[in-house]
N, C-alpha and C positions, 0 to 999 in steps of 0.2 A: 554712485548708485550701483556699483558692483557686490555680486550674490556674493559673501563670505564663506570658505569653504572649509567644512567639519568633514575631521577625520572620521571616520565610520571603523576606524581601526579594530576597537575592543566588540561589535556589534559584529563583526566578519567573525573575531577570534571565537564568540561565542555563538553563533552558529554552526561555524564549525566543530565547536566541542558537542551540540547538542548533536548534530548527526552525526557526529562518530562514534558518539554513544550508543545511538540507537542502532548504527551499523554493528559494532562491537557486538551487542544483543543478539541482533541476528546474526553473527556467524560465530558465535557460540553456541546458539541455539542448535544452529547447523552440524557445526562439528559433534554436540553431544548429544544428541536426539534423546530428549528425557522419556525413557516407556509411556509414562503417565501422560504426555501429551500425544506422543505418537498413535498410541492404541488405545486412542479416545476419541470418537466420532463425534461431530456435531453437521447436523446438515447434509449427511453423506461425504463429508474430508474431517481428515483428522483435525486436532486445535492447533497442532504442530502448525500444520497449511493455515490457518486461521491468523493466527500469532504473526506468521509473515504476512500475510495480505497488511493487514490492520499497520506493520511496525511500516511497511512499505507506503503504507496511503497516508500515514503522517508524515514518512520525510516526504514524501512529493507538497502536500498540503505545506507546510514550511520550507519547503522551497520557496514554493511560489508565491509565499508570503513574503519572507525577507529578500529574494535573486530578484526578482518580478517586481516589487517593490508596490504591493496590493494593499498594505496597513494604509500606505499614503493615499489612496483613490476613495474615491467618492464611493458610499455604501451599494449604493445601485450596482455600481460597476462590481465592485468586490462579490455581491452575491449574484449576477449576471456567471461569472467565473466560476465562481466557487460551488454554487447551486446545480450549472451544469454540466464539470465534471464531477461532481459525485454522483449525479443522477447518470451517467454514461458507465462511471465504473460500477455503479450497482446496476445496471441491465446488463452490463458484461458479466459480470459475476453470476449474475442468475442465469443466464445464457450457457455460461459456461458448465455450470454445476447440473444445469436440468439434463443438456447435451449430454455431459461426461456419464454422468446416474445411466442418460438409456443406451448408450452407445456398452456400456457396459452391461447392462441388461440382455440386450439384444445376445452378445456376444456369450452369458452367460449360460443362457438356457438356450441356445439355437446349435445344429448340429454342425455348424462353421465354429470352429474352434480358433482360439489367438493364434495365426499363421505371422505372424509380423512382428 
């Protein structure tokens, strides 16, 4: 009555390849900062900063699918996880970007100048 144990071998290897790709991406991105993405605004940041949030919130999301082992769990549980951080990093995100806009504002048009 002993569990039979499967290799997870090729399931590791291509995990692995999936985010090295995506890492590869971004730090290409990185090194060659394309104008076209850099000095192009959306939301108040460039798509540059876009581009990485997004390439970043998939490998965490596939992590924690295949390291965490979440395919295997009961749907409940999986959008319990899943439903809650994404709703947590989009209120950070928004937190972040509404802050960043007036904190920059502020500092824009006031006679206190970037001392820092």
């Amino acid at each position: 009555m002993g569990h039979e144990h499967v290799s997870n071998t090729k399931r590791i290897w291509l995990v692995f390849g999936y985010l090295s790709i995506i890492t590869i991406v971004e730090v290409a991105l990185g090194i060659k900062r394309p104008d076209s993405l850099y000095h192009s605004d959306f939301l108040t940041m460039n798509l540059l900063n876009w581009i990485f949030i997004i390439l970043t919130l998939v490998k965490a999301y596939y992590i924690v699918w295949a390291f965490m082992h979440m395919e295997g769990e009961t749907k409940a549980l999986r959008r319990a996880v899943v439903w809650t951080g994404i709703f947590l990093i989009l209120y950070l995100t928004f937190i972040l970007l509404a802050e960043a806009d007036y904190v920059f504002t502020v500092f824009r048009d006031a006679t206190i100048k970037w001392n820092f």
